[in-house]
C-alpha positions in Angstrom: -13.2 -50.9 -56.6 -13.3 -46.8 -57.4 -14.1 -44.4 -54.5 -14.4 -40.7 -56.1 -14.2 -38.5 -53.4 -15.5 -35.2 -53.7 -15.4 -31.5 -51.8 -17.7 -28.4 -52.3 -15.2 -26.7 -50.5 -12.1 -25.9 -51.4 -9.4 -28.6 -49.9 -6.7 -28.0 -48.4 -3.7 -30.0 -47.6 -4.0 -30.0 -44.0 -7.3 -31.4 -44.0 -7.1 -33.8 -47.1 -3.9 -35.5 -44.9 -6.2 -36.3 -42.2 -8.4 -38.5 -44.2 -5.0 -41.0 -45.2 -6.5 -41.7 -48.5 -3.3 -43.2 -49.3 -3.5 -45.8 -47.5 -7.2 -47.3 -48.8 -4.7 -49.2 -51.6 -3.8 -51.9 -49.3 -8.0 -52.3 -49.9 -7.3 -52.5 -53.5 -9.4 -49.3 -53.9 -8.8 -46.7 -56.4 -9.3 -43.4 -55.6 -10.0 -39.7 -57.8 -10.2 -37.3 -56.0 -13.1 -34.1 -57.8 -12.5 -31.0 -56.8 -16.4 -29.2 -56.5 -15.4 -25.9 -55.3 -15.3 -23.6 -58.7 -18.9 -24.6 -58.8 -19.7 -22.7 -55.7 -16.6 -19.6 -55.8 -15.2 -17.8 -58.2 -11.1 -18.3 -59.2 -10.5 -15.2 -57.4 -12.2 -16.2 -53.8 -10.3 -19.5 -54.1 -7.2 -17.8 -55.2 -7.2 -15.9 -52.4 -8.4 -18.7 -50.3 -5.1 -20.5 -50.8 -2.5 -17.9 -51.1 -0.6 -18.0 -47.7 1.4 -21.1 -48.7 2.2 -22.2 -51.8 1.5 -25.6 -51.3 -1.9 -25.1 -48.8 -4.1 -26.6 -51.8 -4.6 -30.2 -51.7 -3.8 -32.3 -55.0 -5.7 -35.7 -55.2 -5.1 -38.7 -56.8 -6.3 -38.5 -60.1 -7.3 -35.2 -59.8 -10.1 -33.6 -61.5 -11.5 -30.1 -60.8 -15.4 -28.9 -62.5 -16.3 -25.8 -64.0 -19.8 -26.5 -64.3 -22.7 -28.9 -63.1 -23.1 -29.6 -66.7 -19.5 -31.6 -66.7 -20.2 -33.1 -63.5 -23.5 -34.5 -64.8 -21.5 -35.6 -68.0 -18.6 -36.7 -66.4 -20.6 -38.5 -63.7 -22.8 -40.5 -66.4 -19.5 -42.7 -66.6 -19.4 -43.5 -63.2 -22.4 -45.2 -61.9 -20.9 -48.0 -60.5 -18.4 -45.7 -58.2 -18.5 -45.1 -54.4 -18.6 -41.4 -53.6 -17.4 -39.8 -50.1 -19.1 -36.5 -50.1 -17.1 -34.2 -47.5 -18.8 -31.4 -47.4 -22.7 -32.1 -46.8 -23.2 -34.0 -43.1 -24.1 -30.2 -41.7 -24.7 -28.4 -44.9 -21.7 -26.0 -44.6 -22.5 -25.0 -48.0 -25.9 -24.7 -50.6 -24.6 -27.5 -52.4 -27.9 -28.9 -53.4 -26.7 -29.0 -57.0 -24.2 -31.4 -56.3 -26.9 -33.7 -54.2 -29.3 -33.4 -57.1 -27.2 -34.5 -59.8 -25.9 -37.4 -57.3 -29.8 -38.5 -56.7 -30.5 -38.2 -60.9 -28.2 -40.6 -61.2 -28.5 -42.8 -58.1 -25.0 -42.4 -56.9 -23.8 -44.3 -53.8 -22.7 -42.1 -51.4 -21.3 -41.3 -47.9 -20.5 -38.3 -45.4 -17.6 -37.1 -43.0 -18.5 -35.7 -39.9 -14.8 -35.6 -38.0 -15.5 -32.4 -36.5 -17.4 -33.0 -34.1 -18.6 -30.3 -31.0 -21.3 -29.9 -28.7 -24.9 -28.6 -30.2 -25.9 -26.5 -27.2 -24.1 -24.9 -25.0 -27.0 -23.3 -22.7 -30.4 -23.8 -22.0 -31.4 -21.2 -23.8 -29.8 -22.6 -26.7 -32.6 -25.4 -27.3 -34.6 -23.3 -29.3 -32.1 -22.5 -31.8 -31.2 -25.9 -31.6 -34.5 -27.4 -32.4 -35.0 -25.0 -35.3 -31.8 -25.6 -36.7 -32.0 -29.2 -36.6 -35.8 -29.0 -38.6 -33.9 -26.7 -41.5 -31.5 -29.7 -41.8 -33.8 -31.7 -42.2 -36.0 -29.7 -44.5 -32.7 -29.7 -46.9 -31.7 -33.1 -46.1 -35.1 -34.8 -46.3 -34.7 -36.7 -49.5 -30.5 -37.7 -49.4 -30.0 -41.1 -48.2 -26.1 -41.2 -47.1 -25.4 -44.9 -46.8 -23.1 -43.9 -43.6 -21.5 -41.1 -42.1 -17.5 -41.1 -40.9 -17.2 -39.7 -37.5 -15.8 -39.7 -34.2 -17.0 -40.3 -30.2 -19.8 -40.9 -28.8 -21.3 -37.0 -29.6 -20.7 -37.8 -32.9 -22.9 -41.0 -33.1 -26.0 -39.1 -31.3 -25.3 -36.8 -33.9 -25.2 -38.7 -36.8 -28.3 -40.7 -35.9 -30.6 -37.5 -35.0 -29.8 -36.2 -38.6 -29.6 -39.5 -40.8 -31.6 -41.7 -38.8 -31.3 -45.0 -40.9 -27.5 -44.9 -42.1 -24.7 -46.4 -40.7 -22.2 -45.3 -38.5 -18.6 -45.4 -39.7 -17.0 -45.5 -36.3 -13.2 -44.1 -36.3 -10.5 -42.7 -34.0 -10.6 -38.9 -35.0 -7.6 -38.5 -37.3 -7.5 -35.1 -35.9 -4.6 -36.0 -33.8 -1.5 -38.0 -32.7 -2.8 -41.0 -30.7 1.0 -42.4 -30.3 3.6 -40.4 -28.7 6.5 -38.9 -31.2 9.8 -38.6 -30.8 10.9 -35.4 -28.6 13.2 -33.2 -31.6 13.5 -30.5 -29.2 16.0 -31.4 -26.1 15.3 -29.4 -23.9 11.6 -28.6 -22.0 9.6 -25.7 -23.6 6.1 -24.0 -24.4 4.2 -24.1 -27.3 2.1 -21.6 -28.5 -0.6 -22.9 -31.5 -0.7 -20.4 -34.3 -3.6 -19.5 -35.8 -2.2 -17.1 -39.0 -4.5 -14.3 -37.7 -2.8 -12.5 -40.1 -4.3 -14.5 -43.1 -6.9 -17.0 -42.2 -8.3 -18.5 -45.0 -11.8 -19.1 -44.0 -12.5 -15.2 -43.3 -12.0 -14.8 -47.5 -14.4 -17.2 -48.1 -17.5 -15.9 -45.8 -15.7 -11.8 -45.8 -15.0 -11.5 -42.1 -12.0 -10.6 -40.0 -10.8 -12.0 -37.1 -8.8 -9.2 -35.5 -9.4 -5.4 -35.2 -5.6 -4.0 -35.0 -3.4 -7.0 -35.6 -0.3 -5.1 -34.8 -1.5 -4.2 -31.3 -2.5 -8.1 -31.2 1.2 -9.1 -32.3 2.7 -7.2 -29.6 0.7 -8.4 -26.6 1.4 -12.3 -27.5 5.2 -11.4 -27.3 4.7 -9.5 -24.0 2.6 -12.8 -23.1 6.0 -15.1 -24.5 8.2 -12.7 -22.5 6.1 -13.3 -19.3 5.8 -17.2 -19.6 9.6 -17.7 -20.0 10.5 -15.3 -17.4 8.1 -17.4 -14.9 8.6 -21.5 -16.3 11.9 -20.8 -17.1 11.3 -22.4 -20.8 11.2 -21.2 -24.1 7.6 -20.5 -26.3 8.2 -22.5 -29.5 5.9 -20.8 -32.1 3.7 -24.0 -34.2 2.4 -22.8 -37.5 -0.2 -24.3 -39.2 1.3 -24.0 -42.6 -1.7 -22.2 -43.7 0.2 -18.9 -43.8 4.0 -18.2 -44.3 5.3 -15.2 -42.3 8.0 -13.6 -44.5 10.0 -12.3 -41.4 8.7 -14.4 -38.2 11.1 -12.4 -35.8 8.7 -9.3 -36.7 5.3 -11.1 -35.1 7.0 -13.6 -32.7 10.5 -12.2 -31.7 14.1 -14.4 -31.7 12.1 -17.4 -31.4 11.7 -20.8 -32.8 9.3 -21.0 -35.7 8.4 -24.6 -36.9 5.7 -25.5 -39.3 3.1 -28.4 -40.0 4.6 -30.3 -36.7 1.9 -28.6 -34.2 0.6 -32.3 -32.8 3.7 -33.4 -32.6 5.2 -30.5 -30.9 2.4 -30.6 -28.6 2.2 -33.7 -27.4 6.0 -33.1 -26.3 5.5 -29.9 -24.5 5.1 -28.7 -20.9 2.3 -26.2 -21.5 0.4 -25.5 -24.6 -1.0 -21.6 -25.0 -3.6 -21.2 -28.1 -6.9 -19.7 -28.8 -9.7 -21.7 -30.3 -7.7 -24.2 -33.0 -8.6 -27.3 -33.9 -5.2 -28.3 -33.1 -6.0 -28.0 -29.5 -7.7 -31.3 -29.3 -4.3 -33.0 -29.2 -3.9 -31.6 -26.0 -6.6 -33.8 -24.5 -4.9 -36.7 -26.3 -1.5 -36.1 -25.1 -2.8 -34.8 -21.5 -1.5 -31.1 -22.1 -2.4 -28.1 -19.6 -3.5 -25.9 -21.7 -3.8 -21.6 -21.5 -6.5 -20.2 -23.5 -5.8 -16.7 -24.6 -8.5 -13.9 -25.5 -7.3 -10.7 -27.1 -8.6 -7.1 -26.7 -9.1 -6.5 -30.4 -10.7 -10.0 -31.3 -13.8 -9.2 -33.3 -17.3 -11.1 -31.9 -17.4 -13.5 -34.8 -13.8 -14.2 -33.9 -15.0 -14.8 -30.2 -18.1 -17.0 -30.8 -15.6 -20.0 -31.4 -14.7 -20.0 -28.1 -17.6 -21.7 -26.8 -16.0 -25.2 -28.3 -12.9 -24.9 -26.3 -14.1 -23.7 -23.0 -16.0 -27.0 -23.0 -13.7 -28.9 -24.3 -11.7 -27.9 -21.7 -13.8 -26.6 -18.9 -12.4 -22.9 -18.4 -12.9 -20.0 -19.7 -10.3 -17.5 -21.7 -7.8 -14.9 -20.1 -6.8 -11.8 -22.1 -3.3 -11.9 -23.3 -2.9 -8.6 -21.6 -3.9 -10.1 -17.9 -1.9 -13.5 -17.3 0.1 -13.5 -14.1 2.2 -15.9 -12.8 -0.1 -17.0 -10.4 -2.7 -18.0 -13.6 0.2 -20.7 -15.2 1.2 -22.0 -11.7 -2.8 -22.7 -11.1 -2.8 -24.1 -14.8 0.7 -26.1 -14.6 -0.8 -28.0 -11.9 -4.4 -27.9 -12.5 -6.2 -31.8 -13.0 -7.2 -33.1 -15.8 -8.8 -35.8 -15.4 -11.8 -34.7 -17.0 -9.8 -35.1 -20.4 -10.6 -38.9 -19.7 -14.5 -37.9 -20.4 -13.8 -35.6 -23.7 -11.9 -38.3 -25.3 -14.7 -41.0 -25.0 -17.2 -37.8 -26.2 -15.4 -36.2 -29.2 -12.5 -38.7 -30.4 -13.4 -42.2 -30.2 -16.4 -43.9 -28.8 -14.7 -46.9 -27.8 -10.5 -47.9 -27.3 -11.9 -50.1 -30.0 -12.5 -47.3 -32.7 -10.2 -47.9 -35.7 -8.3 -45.5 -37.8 -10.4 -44.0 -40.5 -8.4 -45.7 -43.4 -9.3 -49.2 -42.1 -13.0 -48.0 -41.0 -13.3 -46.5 -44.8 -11.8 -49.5 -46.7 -14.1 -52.4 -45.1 -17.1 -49.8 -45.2 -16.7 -49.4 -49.2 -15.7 -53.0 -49.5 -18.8 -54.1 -47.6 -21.2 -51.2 -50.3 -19.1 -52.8 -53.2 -20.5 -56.4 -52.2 -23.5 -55.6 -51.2 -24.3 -53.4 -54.4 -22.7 -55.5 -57.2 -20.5 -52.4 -57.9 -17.9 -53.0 -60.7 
């Protein structure tokens, strides 16, 4: 059995690791992995796109990378009896109709992700919008038949099944996050702050937008904010980096503090408190049954701020400036409940204690196509 699983975006590590491709040999499926993205950017947009860490961009098994929609058509001429996981079409991210055309000429079997799941509408007002973006989607979407879609919670299925009707649902856990405690590698209690590399986020050099007016000025208050929160809980901020970005000289942006990379879920789920923004990391918090302190910023730009709408309802409250914490706002937090978190799980990150790990979900679900279609 071959799965070729393909991205119009550019992959990175972080992500591809969430999908545990790896572990689909125990299904006895093979795996390539086609990068699409150099048919939608040039070098020098994915260049920069990856150049905070050396190794951010993701390496598949059997890697193959395409130039042109020629050599995909070519290439793909060869592989009519594969399985294809498209990643990057479920909300048409990207104009990657291309892609979908040369998948239809050729009658390709094919399925979707859709891990990331958040709320639709946030407002009344929003429905709208809501309806009118849901008719372009389908306008775009009309003639691709996915024959499922990965995803995660009960949002997730309505979601799948308003946009793609008649496919099946590939229920999963998210693979988002940590859903069994780690071991504690840091003795004593502590803080966590999750860092978002402000300072290089590779998203705004894809789409040309910045995140932060005067990053210096934005530096400073998070340290004031660090000084503030160990003075009060009497524990140390541990800084968790993403591993998106590399910061030469740390002490410069964070102070004399710890600086640990690509262990954010894990250092999460062992703190006391956990202080971010808007990352996608934050959803381990629910997981692990964090309290969390959402931080604004005076010089966050309004594209920067429009993401906040996800976690204030993931998390029912609303952003404080960096600038305006007191002591008074972690006690409240330290000992707010969160029981709701009990709700959010079922919503966003499985639909069921039932929902199994993607790997498992992925294998029987392209074992079950293979059958079913006479693939060889």
């Amino acid at each position: 059995m071959k799965l070729i699983v393909t991205n119009s975006l550019p992959t990175s590590r972080l992500f591809a690791n969430l999908l545990h491709l790896e572990a689909l040999e125990k299904f006895n499926i093979e795996v390539e992995f086609w990068d699409l993205a150099p048919l939608h950017f040039n070098q020098s947009v994915l260049n920069d796109y990856f150049s905070g860490s050396a190794n951010y961009a993701y390496k598949g098994p059997n890697h193959r990378s395409f130039e042109s929609h020629s050599e995909l058509s070519e290439v793909l001429f060869n592989y009519k009896n594969a399985i294809f996981w498209h990643l990057s079409r479920f909300g048409r991210v990207i104009r990657d109709e291309s892609v979908m055309d040369i998948f239809s000429q050729f009658n390709a079997k094919y399925f979707f992700q859709h891990i990331d799941v958040h709320d639709d509408i946030y407002h009344f007002s929003h429905w709208p919008r809501y309806i009118a973006r849901e008719a372009r989607q389908k306008f775009y979407n009309w003639n691709y038949r996915p024959l499922g879609v990965v995803t995660s919670g009960q949002l997730g299925y309505r979601q799948v099944k308003i946009r793609y009707p008649k496919t099946s649902i590939i229920d999963v856990r998210t693979p988002k996050v940590l859903w069994e405690k780690t071991n504690n590698e840091i003795p004593e209690p502590y803080v966590v702050f999750v860092d978002e590399s402000l300072i290089h986020d590779p998203d705004t050099k894809l789409h040309g937008t910045r995140l932060v007016a005067d990053i210096g000025a934005y530096y400073l208050r998070m340290r004031q904010l660090f000084d503030l929160i160990e003075q009060t809980l009497g524990m140390p901020v541990v800084i968790a980096c993403s591993g998106k970005f590399e910061y030469q000289d740390p002490i410069a942006y964070f102070g004399e503090r710890k600086v640990l990379y690509c262990e954010t879920r894990e250092l999460i789920s062992n703190s006391k408190l956990v202080v971010g923004h808007l990352s996608l990391a934050l959803d381990q918090a629910v997981i692990s049954d964090k309290p969390v302190l959402l931080i604004d910023d005076p010089d966050f730009t309004e594209y920067r701020r429009f993401g906040f709408r996800d976690v204030i309802i993931r998390f029912e409250s609303k952003p404080i400036l960096n600038s305006s914490v007191t002591p008074s706002h972690l006690a409240e937090i330290m000992l707010r409940d969160r029981s709701f978190y009990v709700s959010k799980l079922e919503r966003y990150f499985r639909s069921s204690e039932n929902s199994p790990e993607i790997s498992n979900a992925v294998g029987e679900f392209v074992k079950t196509i293979y059958h079913e279609n006479g693939c060889s």
